[in-house]
Each structure stands twice: as structure tokens, then as C-alpha cells.
N, C-alpha and C positions, 0 to 999 in steps of 0.2 A: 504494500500500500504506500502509496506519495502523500505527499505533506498537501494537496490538492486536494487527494481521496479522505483525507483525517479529518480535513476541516469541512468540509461536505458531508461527511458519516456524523457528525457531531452536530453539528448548525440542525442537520434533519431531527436526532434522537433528541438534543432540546427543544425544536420545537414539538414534536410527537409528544413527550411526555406534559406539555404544558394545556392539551387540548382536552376536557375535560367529558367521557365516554356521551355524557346525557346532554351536552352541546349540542353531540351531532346524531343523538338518537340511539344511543344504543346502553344497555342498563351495562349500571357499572359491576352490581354482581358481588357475591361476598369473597370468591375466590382471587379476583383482583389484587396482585401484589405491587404494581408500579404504579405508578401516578401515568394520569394519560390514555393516549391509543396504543392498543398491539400494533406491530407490526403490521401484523396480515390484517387487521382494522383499516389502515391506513391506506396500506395496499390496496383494496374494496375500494372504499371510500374514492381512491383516487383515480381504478379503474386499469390498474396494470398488476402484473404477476407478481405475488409475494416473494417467487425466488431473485425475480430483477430489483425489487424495494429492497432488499436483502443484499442482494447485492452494493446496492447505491450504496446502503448506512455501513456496510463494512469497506465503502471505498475502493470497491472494487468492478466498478462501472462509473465512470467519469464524465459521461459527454453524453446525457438526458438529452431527448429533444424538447424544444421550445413548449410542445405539447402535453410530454411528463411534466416538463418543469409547472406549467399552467396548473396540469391538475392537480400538484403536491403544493402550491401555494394554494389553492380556493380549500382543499380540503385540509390543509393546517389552518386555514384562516388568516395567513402571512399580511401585512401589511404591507404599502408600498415601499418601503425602505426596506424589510424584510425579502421581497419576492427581486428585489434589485440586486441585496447580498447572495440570495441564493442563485440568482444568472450572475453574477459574479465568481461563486465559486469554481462553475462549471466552465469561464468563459476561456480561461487560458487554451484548455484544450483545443478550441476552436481558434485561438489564436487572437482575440479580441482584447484579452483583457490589459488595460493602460500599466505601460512601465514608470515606475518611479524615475524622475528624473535624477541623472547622477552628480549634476551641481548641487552645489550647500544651497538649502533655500534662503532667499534672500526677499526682503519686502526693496519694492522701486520707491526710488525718493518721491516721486508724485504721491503714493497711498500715504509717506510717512507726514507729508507735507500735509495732505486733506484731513490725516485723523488730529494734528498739531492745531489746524483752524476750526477744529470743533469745540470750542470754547462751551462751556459749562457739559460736554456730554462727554463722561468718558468714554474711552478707545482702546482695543487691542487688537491687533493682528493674529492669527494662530496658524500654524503648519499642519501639514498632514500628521507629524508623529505630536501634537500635542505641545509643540514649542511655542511659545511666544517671541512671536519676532520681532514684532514692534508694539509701542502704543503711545499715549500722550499723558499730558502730567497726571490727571484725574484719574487716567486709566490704571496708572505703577499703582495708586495710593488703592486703587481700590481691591486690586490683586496683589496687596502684601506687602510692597515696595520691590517690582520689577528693575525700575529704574536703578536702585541705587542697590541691588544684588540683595537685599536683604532674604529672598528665598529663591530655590530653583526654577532656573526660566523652563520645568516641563512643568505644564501643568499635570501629570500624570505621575510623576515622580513627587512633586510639591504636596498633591493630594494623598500618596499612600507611604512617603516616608518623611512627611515634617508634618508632626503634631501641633504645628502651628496653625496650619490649612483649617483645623478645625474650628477655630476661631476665627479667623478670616471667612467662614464658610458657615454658615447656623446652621443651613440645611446642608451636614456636609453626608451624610449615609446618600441622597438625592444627588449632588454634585458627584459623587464617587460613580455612583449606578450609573447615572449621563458619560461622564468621562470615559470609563469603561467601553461601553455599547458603540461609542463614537469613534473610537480607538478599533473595536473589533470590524467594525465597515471599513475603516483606513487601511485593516493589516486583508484583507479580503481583497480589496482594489489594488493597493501596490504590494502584492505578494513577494517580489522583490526586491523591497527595498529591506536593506541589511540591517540599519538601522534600529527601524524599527522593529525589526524582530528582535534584537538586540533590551529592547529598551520594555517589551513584553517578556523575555525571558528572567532581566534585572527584577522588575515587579513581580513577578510569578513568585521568583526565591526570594523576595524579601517581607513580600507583604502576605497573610494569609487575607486579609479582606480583599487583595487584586483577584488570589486566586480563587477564592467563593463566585467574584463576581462574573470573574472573566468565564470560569465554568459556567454561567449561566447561559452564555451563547446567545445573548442579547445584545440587537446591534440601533442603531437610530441617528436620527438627522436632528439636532437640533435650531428651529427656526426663527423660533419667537418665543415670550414668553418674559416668567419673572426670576429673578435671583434676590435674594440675601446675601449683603454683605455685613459686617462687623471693621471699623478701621474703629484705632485705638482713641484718636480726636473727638469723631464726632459722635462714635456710637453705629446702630443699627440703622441700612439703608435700605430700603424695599423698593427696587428698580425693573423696569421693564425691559427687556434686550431685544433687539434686532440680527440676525446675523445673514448676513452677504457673502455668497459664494463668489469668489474672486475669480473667474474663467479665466483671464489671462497667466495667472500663477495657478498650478496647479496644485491642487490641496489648500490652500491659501484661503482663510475664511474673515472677513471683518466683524467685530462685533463693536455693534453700538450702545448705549447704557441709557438713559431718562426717567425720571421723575414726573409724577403725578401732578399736576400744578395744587400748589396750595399742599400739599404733603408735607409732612415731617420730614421724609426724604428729600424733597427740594432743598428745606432750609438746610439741612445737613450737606448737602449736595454743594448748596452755596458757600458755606461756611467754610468746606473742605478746599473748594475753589479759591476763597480768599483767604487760605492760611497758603495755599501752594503759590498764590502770584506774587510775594515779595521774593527777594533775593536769598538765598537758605544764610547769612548772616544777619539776617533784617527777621527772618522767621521765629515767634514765639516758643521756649522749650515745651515740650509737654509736662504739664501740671504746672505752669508758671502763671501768676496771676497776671 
């Protein structure tokens, strides 16, 4: 079996187990020892030979057609981020699937210049493996102190080997399960990129919550939506994000940051803006009256 056939035998047997027998009609039974569909359930369900589903999940049938692939997404129920990772696992095969570029990623001075003129909205840049390549003042403060190194610029390393994240992050069990899933669609599209594999094998042995999570074979797009943060000045900020797939860089995602008008978080927003716009010799210590 290939490192192709592993992560396609696995991506299927987490989603199978998550699908719940009396979802799709069938009693779940008192002899039921796994959580989920059988195998040959799924196989039914999906309308091809249990010995070839069998095959797939041992990895040893690689190149599904578009057809199979159709029918094991509707009857896991896959979502579109899901039924994308799954034509992804299969797609090398076919010779489709996008290589990792082998320059360092690098943000163009135009993006670093537009997130710099977004004045009260923080900014971060992020890579395919979870780096942060750029951002603007608002942005370092709001992610720990990017700027001034005060933590690792992975966000995936930041999150499961600095006990700081935690605090930086309220909802950090939520932040962790996101980072994760998003990291598992990035190692799915560039299969080889070294790095990254690299930097998924670091987390496996170091953190046992990566590797709870990452066994869960849960992958996703994040597009929108709210974060909590925690900086030490102003206290607890409750922000809305935006994130921008950057086509021209590949991998390369913008995220943008805003406040509620009239929120707690504005004033906080502001306050953090006006402690960041003097000169760091002119800047207040913390806890100084």
C-alpha cells in the first residue's frame, strides 16, 4: 500500500464510522460493535461490490471513477470541502493533482502594503503549511506578538506546543479542531510538499491532542465567521473574520479581522490601535498608570 492508498483507506473509514446506521435507514441492532456503517452497508448504500469498497479502504484500489467517487460522497453524506478532499486523494493517480511549489513562500510587497493601509482592521497573511507570512500592527498584537517573535510564526506549532496559544485563544479546543482539518486538506493537495509533512510528523510526536485530532480525518475551508481573542492590554475581543483565497500565491490565504460597531470589541479594538500608533519609546508599560 502507498502513502496515496493510506490516506484514502483512512479519510473513507473516518468518514464511514461517523455516519450514524438510523440516518440512512437501517437499525443499528444490539450486536453493533463500531460506531457507524459496515463496510458492506456502505458498499449497498453506495451501489458497488463490497470486495472493491474493501479494496479502496485497504488502499489497494486507487483511481475510483468520478462515478464511485459520486456515490461514496452522497452516501457518507460528505460535504463540499469533504467530497473535494476525497477527488483529491485519488487525483495524483490521474495525474491532476497540484504540486507544491518549491520556492520558500513568500507574500508580494503589494499584499504586504494593502494589509499595512488597513488601518483599525487587523491582518494576517497565512501559507499552505500554517505559517504566517505576513500581517500589520493590529494583526502581530492580536496573534500573540508575531511581529516582535514573541511566539512561533506556525500557527500549528504555536497552537499545540506553546501553552500560551491558550490564552491568546478562549476558544482554543475550537481553534485547535479548525487548524487541524485545514492543515489535513493542505497535506491532501500538496502531497509533496516535504515540509509539510515534516511539520505533521513534529506534531504527531509531540502533541497527543494533534494526534487525537488529526486521527479524526476531519478536513475544512474556513471562510467566514467569529474568533476570540485575549491580548494582555485590552482584555477579551469578539471579532468577525473574513478570509480571501489569494489565486495568484498558491496556498496563500488573507485574513481580515472587524468589530461590531458600538461593541466592547470596537472600543478595545481602538484602544489597542492607539497604544500601537506611538513610537514603542513613547508606548505606555503595561500596568503603568
Amino acid at each position: 500500500m502507498d502513502d496515496d492508498g493510506r490516506k484514502l483507506g483512512a479519510f473513507l473509514r473516518s468518514r464511514r464510522a461517523r455516519v450514524a446506521p438510523e440516518s440512512v435507514g437501517i437499525a443499528a441492532g444490539p450486536r453493533r460493535r463500531v460506531p457507524g456503517l459496515r463496510r458492506e452497508e456502505l458498499a449497498q448504500l453506495s451501489g458497488i461490490s463490497v470486495d472493491y469498497y474493501v479494496r479502496l479502504e485497504q488502499g489497494r484500489a486507487t483511481q475510483p471513477s468520478a462515478e464511485i467517487l459520486d456515490a461514496l460522497a452522497r452516501a457518507l453524506g460528505l460535504d463540499a470541502t469533504e467530497r473535494e478532499h476525497l477527488r483529491t486523494l485519488t487525483a495524483s493517480r490521474r495525474g491532476l493533482r497540484a504540486s507544491a511549489p518549491r520556492r520558500p513562500e513568500r507574500v508580494r510587497p503589494e499584499l504586504q502594503r494593502l494589509i499595512d493601509e488597513m488601518h483599525g482592521l487587523p491582518a494576517v497573511i497565512t501559507g499552505r503549511r500554517q505559517d504566517v507570512l505576513a500581517w500589520n500592527a493590529l494583526g502581530s498584537e492580536l496573534y500573540g506578538g508575531l511581529g516582535e517573535g514573541r511566539r512561533d510564526r506556525n500557527n500549528a506549532r504555536y497552537l499545540f506546543l506553546d501553552e500560551g496559544s491558550r490564552e491568546t485563544f478562549p476558544d482554543w479546543d475550537q481553534r485547535a479542531r479548525e487548524t487541524v482539518a485545514v492543515l489535513r486538506l493542505a497535506a491532501g493537495r500538496y502531497a509533496d510538499d516535504e515540509r509539510l509533512r515534516t511539520l505533521v510528523g513534529e506534531l504527531s510526536v509531540r502533541s497527543e491532542d494533534f494526534r487525537t485530532l488529526w486521527a479524526a480525518g476531519d478536513v475544512l475551508v474556513c471562510g467566514s465567521g467569529t474568533k476570540r481573542f485575549h491580548h494582555p492590554l485590552v482584555g477579551e475581543l469578539n471579532l468577525r473574520y473574513e478570509t480571501l483565497q489569494l489565486p495568484v500565491s498558491a496556498g496563500q490565504e488573507l485574513h481580515v479581522f472587524s468589530s461590531e460597531q458600538g461593541s466592547e470589541s470596537e472600543a478595545a479594538l481602538r484602544l489597542l490601535g492607539g497604544w500601537l500608533a506611538p513610537s514603542r519609546e513613547e508606548r505606555p508599560r503595561k500596568g503603568a498608570s
